[in-house]
C-alpha positions in Angstrom: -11.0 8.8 -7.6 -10.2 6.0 -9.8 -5.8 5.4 -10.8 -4.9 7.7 -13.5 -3.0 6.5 -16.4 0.1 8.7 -17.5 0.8 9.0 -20.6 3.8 6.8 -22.3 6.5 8.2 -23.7 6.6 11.3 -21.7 10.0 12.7 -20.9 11.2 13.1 -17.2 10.6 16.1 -16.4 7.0 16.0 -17.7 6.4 12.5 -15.8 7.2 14.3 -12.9 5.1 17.2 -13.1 1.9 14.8 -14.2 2.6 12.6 -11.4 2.2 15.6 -8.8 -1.3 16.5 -10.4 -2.5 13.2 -10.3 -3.4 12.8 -6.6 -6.7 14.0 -5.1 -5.7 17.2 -4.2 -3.8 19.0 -7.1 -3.7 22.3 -4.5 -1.5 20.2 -2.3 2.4 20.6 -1.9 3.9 18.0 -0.3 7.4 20.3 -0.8 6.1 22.4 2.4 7.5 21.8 5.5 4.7 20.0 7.7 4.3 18.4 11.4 5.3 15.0 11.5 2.0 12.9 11.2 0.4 10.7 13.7 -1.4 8.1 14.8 -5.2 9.5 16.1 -6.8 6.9 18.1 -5.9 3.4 19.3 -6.1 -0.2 18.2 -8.7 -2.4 19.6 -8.0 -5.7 21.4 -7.4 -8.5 19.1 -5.4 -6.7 16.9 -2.1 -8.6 18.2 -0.9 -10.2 21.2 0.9 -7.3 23.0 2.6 -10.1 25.0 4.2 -11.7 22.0 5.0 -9.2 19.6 5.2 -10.6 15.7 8.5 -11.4 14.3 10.2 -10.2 11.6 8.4 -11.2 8.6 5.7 -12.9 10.6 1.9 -13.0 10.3 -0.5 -11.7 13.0 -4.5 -12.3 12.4 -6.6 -9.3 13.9 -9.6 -9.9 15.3 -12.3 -8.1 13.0 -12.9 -4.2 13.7 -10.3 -3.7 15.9 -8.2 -1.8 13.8 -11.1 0.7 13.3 -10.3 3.3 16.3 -6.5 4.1 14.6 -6.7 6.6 11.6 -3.8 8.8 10.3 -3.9 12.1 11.1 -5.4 15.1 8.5 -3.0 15.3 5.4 -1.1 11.7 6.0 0.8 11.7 2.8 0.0 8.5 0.3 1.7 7.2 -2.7 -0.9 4.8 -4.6 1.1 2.6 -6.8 -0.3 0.4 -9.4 0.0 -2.1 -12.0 -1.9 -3.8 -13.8 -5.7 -3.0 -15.3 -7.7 -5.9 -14.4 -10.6 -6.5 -11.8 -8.8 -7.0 -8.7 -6.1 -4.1 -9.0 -8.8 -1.7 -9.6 -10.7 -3.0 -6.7 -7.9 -2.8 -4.7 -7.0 0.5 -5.8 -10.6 1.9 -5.1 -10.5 0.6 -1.8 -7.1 3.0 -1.4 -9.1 6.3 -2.8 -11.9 5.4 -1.1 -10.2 5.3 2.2 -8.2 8.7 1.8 -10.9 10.5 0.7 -12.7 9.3 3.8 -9.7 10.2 6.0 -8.4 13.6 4.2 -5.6 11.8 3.2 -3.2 13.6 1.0 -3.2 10.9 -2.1 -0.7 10.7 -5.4 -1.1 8.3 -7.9 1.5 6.3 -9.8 0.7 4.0 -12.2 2.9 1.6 -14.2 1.5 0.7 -17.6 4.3 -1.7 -18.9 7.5 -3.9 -17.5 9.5 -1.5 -18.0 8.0 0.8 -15.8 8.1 -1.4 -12.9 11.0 -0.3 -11.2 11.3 3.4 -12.6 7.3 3.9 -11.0 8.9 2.6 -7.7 11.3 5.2 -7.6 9.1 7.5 -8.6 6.8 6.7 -5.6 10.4 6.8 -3.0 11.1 10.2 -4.7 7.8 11.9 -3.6 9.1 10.8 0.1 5.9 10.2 1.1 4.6 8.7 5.0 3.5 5.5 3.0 3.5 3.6 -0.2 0.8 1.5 -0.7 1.3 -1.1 -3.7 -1.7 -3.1 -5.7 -1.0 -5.2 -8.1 0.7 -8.7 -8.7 3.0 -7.5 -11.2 4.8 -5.0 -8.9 5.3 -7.9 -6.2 9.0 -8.9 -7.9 9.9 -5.4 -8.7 9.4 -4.4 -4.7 11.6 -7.4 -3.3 14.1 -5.8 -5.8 14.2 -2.5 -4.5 12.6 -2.2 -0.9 15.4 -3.3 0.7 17.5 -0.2 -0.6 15.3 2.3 1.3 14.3 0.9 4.5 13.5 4.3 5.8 10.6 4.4 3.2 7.3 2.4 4.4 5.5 0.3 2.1 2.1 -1.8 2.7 1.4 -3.9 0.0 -2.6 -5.2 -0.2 -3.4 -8.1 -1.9 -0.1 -9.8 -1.7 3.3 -10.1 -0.4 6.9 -10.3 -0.6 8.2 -14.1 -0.5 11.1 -12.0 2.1 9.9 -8.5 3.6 12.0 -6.1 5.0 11.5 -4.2 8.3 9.6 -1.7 5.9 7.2 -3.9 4.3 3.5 -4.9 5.1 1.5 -6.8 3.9 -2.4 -7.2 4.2 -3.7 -10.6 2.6 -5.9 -13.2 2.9 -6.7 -16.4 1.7 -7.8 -16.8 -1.8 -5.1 -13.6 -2.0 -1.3 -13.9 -1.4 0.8 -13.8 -4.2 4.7 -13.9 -3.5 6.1 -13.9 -6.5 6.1 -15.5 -10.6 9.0 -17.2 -8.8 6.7 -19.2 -6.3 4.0 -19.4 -8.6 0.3 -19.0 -7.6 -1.4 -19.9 -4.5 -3.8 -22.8 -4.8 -6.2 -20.8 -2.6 -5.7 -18.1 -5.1 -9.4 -17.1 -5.7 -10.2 -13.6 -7.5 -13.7 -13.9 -6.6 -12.3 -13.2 -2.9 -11.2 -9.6 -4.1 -14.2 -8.0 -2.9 -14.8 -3.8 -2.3 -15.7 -4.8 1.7 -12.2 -6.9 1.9 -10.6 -4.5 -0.1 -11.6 -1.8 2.3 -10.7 -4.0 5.5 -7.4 -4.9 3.8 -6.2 -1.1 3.3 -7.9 -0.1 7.0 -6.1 -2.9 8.9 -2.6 -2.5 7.1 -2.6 1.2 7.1 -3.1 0.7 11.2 -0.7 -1.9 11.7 1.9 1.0 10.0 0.6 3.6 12.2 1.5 1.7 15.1 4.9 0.3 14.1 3.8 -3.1 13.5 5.7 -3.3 10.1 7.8 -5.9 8.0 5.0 -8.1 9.0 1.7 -9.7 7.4 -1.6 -8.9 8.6 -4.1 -11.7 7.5 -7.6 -11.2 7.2 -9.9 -13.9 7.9 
């Protein structure tokens, strides 16, 4: 199911109520009390080097397919946040649907439509206190460095880019012809849009979503 716009201009209270019908599910309430999820499955080898765990903030390259044995278990709750309407948000962001419909994940969708927004659709996502936020979209790239680091118990895996300086609570999933850091560090000259494909897309969500699952956070996984 395809990001749904909310409407501009709504007052709080509404925002909130059309944010919680927006996911894929509007039967589910993520108010109930619930077992803690977790991780079904294991990660292939190649995925890291057990021997040499990543540092903070540093970049591990898994070796195709082996993250495909993890998966989150049945009603893993999801924040989708996005910014941004052009071709490679909204691939990235039907890679995300795609992937919870196809693992019964329980998805919400918050889009930003302006500047503005940024930061209040961030919030937004933290409030739902979901297991994970995932992020698409360059524009929300500044925004998260700005306000990640205030809730470090919330997860984030960001797809398509990264944060210049992650926190212990921020992935990222990238690869080249992808990673943008930042207007402050300007554009990658690998930056290719063409490389913003459904199948990369799809790998990119998969292979972040399990390096979350299994604690391997703050870091970037890079997708050859």
């Amino acid at each position: 199911m395809p990001p749904r716009l909310l409407p501009v201009g709504l007052p709080a209270a509404a925002v909130v109520t059309a944010l919680l019908v927006s996911g894929c599910s509007s039967a589910d309430d993520w108010s109930r009390p619930r077992p803690k999820p977790t991780a079904i499955g294991a990660l292939g080898p190649g995925f890291f080097d057990p021997t040499a765990p990543p540092a903070p903030a540093g970049t591990i390259t898994p070796r195709p397919g082996s993250w495909d044995g993890l998966r989150p278990s049945k009603g893993y709750h999801v924040v989708l946040l996005t910014a941004g309407k052009d071709a490679r948000t909204r691939t990235l962001a039907s890679a995300v649907t795609k992937w919870a419909d196809e693992e019964h994940v329980s998805l919400k969708t918050i889009t930003a439509t302006k500047p503005t927004d940024f930061i209040p659709r961030i919030s937004d996502a933290i409030d739902l206190s979901p297991d994970l936020v995932i992020s698409v979209g360059n524009d929300l790239v500044d925004p998260l460095a700005l306000v990640t680091a205030s809730h470090l118990d919330q997860q984030f895996l960001v797809v398509g880019a990264e944060l210049a300086e992650p926190t212990e609570n921020v992935t990222a999933a990238d690869w080249t012809g992808a990673s943008f850091r930042g207007e402050g560090l300007g554009m990658s000259s690998s930056y290719d849009p063409a490389t913003f494909t459904p199948e990369r897309a799809a790998r990119a969500v998969r292979a972040g979503v399990a390096a979350v699952l299994s604690d391997l956070t703050g870091i970037v996984v890079w997708l050859d």
